[in-house]
N, C-alpha and C positions, 0 to 999 in steps of 0.2 A: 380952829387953830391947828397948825400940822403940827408932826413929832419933829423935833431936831434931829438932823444927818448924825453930829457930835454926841453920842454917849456919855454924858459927862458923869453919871452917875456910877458909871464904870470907871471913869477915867479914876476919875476922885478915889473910887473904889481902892485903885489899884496903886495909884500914890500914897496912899494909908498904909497899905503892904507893904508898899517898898521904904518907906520911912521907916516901920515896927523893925523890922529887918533890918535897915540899916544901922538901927540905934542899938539892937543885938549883936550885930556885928560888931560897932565900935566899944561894946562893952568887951566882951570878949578880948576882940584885940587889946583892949587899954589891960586886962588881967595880962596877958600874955607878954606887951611890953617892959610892964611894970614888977612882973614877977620874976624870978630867977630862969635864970636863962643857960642853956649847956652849949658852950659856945668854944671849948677848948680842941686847938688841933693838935695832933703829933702827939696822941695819948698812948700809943703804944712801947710797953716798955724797951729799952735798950741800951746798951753800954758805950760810950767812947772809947776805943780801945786804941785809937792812933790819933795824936797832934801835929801837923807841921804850919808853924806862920797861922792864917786865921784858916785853915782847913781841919775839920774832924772828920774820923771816923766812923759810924753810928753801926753796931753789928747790934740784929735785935734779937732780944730775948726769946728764943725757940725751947716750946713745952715738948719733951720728949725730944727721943734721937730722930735724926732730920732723914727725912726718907730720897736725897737726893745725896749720893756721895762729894758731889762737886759743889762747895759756895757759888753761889748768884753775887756781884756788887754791881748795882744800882749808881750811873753816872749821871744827875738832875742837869739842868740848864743852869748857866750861870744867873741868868733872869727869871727872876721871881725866885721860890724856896722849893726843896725837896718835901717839903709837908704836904704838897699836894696830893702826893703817894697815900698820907693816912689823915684825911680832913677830915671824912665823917664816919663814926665809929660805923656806920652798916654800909659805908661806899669806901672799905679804906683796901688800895691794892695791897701793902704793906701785911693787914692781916690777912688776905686771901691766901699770901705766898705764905706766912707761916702755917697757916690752918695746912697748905698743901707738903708740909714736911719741909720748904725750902731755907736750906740755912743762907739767912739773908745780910747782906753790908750793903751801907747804902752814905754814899758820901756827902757832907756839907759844906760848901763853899764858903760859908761864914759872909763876914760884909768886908769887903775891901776896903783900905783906907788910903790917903795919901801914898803911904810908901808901895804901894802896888799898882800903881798905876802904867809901871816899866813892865809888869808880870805879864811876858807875852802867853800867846796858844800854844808853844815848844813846853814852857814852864810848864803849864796847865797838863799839858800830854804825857811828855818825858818826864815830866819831874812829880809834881803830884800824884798824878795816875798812877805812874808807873813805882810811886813809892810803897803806896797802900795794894797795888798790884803783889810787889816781892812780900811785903808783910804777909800778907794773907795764904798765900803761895807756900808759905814757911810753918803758918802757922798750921795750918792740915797738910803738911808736907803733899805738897800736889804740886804736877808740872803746869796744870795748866787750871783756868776755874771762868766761869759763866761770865757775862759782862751784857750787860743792858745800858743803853741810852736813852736820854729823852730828847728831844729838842736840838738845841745846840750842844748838850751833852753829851746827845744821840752822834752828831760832826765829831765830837772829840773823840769817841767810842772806835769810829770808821778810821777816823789817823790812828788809834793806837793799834788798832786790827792789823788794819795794815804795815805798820812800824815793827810789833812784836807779835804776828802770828803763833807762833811757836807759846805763846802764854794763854792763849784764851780758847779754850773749848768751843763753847756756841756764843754767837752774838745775836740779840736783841735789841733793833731798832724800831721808835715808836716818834712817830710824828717828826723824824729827821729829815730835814735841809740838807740833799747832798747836787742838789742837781739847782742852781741859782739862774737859769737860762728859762726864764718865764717870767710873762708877765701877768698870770694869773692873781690878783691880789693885787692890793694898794701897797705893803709893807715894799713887795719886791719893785715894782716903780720907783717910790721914795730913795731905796736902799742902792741905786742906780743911781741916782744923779745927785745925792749928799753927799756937799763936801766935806768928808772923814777926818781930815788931816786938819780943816779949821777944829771942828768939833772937838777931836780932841787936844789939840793943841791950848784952845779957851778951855777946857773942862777939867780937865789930866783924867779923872775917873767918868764914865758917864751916871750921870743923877739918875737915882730910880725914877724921883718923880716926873723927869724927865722923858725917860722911858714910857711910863706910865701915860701920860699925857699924850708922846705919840700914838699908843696903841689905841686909849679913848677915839683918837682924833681919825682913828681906820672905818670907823662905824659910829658915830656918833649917836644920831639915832637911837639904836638899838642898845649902844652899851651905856647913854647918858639919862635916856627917858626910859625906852621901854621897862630894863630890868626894875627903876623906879615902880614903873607902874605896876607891875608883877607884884612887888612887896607889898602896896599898896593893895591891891586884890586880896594878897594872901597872910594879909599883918594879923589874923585872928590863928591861923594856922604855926603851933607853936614849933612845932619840925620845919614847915618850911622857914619862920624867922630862925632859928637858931643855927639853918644849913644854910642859909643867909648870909647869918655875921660872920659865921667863918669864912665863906669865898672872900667877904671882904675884907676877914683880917690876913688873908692870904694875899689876896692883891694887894693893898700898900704894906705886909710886910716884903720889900724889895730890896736886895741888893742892888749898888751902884755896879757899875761894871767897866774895871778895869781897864785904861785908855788904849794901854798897845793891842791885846786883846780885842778889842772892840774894833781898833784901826785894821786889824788885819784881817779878822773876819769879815768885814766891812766889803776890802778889798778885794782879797784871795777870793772871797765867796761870791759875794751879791754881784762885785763889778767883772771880775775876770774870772769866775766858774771856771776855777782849778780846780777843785777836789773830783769832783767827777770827769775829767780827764788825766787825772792821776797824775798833775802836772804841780803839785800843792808842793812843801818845801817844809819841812822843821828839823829843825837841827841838824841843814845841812843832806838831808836824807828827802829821798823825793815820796811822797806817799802814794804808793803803787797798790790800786785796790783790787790787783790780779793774786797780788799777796793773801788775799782775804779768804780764804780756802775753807775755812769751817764754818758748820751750818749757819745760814741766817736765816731769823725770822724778822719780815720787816711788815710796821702796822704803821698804814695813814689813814687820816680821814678824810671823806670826800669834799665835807663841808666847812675843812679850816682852811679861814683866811691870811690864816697866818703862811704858814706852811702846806700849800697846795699840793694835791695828789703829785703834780709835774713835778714838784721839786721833791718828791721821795720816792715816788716807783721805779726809775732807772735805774738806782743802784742795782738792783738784781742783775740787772745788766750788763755790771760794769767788773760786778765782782768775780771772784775766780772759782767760788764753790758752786758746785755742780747738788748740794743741798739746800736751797735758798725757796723761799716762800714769802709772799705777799701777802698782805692780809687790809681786806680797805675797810671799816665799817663807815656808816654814815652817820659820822658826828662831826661835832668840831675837834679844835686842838685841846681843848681840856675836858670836854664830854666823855672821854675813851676814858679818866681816869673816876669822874664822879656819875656819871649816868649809871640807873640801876639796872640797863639793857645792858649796855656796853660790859658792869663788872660781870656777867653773869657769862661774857663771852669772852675779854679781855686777858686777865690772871689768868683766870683756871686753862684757858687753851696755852700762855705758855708754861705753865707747871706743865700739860701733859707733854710740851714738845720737848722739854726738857727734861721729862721723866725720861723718855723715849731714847733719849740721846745719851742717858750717862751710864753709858756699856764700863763693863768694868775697864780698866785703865793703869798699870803698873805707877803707881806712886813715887815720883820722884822730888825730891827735895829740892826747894829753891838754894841757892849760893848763902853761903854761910855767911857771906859778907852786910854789914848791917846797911839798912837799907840809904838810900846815898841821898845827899844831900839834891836840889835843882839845881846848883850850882855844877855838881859833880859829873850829875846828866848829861847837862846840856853841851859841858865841854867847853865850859865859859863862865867868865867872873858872872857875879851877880849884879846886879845895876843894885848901886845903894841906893837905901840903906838898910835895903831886903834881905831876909835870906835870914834860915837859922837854922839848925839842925830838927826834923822831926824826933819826936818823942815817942816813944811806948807808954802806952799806962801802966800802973802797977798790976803785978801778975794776977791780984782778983781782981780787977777789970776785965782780964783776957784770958779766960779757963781755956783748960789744957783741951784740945779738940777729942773729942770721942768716937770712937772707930764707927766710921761707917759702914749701913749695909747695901751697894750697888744694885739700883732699880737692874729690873731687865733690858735687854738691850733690843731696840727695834732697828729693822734695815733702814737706812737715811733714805729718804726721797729724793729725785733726782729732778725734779718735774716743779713749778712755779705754779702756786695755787693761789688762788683768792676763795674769800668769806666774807659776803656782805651781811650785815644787819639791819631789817628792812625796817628799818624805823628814823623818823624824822626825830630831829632835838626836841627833849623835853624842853619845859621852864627853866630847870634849874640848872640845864646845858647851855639855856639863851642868857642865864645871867651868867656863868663861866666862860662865856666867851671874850672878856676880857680881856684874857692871854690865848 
């Protein structure tokens, strides 16, 4: 009688192993589902110290005097939350910049409702912006103070640069749409041939989960099965489930977004890419990115689908400072804030650019005039039944600024630099890709 080709006794062998194991496995995982879970985002402490309509203020609580004389405020996307900055207490940008001495504000759009759905991108720039701009400006009596974007925040950052040079020190751009003239990516296709004006016309506000469902619908695949299957791998692993549930309560916590807003961005941006020929328009005023004069630092990734390298590396090109720097790593659009590569190059490289940059500076006092209403701005009634005056919190919300001490000052660079990081998305970059 011959030996059989098929091993079975191995085989069998090895099905025994993989069963003991599996059944370790799902014990595990069943502890880990079943037990208490640290699943909380936005845990670092900080005050509201400004209200207008559904917009706050958030300035976060810095331990010791701030080793940067100039405030940073932090402009989020209207889509999705500002929380993304501190999701996971050991990937939170938010604590990197305090750990780095930065005195940080960082703005929240709140959820729009009915009566904001007139709230154009003028409102959003001139008025908002530029309310919590003069506040802050007043409040460490300075003429000018730091300003970071993200996203679409990042758009709104570039009009207000441009609009109010004269206010803003250094600018930081991070995964901004300024250049719509590509068809790199499914969004920018869609965002071409949608008709804007139905949408919002049937909607008034657009649905997050609306939103949401578009973006799934970019990558399906990847953002419907794979990340499943990932958790699925890694449901025994209690860090990875719990850095899990936060992306997810990050992704459908969504704001709607704003109809006029959305129409014009729609427009101006994806179909007739204004902004990067400086041909963009608010209030009246044309936005000229020659205006743009002081330093930028601008960060894309190579592998967001969202926002492709195209549509963020021109701006250096368009702008009018002769200080400006690129920076690409290789992640996606939300990987630069949660990847454990990306934080370790992310933050700390702009604390140092901004250490580097805040030469002492004569202090001068914003206008004593209190800070004006979007109405006041814009230089035009308000579409009802909007509009109210913003609020200060009470004086212990908002302590009295404490004298800074001015980092040294380094020569500005004149020269356009890049910095990649040679590393492919983790897992937990591949389930962040969501947004």
């Amino acid at each position: 009688m011959t030996q059989p080709k098929i091993p079975l006794d191995l085989i069998l062998a090895n099905l025994a192993e993989d069963a003991e194991k599996t059944q370790a496995r799902v014990t595990r995982a069943s502890d880990v589902l079943l037990g208490p879970l640290s699943s909380d985002v936005a845990v670092t402490p900080y005050d509201v110290v400004y209200e207008e309509d559904r917009i706050k203020l958030k300035h976060y609580r810095l331990e010791g005097d701030p080793q940067l004389k100039t405030p940073l405020l932090v402009i989020y996307a209207l889509i999705n939350r500002e929380t993304m900055l501190d999701l996971q207490p050991d990937r939170s940008v938010v604590k990197t910049f305090l750990k780095e001495g930065i005195d940080l504000y960082m703005m929240d759009w709140g959820y729009p409702t009915r009566k904001d759905r007139y709230v154009t991108i003028d409102d959003h720039v001139n008025g908002y912006m530029d309310n919590v701009i003069e506040l802050i400006r007043k409040k460490h009596d300075l003429k000018k103070i730091n300003l970071m974007g993200i996203c679409m925040g990042g758009s709104f950052c570039v009009m207000y640069a441009a609009l109010h040079p004269e206010k803003i020190k250094n600018l930081i751009t991070t995964v901004t749409p300024t250049n719509f003239d590509t068809d790199t990516g499914l969004l920018h296709v869609w965002m071409k041939n949608i008709d804007v004006d139905r949408l919002v016309d049937t909607y008034g506000n657009i649905p997050a989960d609306l939103m949401n469902f578009g973006f799934l619908l970019l990558n399906p695949a990847r953002l419907m099965i794979d990340k499943y299957v990932g958790f699925f791998e890694n449901m025994d692993n209690k860090t990875f489930v719990e850095n899990f549930v936060r992306m997810e309560k990050w992704i459908f916590d969504s704001p709607d977004v704003p109809g006029e807003t959305f129409r014009q961005f729609i427009k101006d941006g994806y179909q007739k890419n204004l902004l990067i020929q400086s041909k963009m328009e608010l209030g009246g005023r044309r936005v000229e990115l020659k205006n743009i004069t002081m330093p930028v630092l601008n960060f894309y990734g190579m592998f967001d689908h969202l926002v492709p390298p195209a549509a963020c590396e021109m701006l250096i090109e368009k702008i009018g400072s002769t200080d400006k720097e690129n920076v690409s790593l290789d992640t996606g659009h939300i990987g630069i804030y949660v990847s454990s590569k990306c934080q370790r190059e992310f933050a700390p490289k702009i604390a140092r650019w901004l250490k580097e940059r805040d030469d002492p500076e004569e202090a001068v006092a914003a206008e004593d005039a209190p800070a004006k209403t979007i109405a006041q701005t814009a230089g035009k009634k308000p579409a009802p039944p909007r509009m109210k005056t913003g609020k200060i919190k009470p004086a212990g919300a908002v302590a009295k600024a404490k004298k800074r001490r001015p980092a040294a000052a380094a020569k500005p660079q004149a020269t356009v630099k890049r910095m990649a990081v040679k590393k492919r998305p983790s897992l937990i970059q591949v389930i962040s890709e969501t947004l």
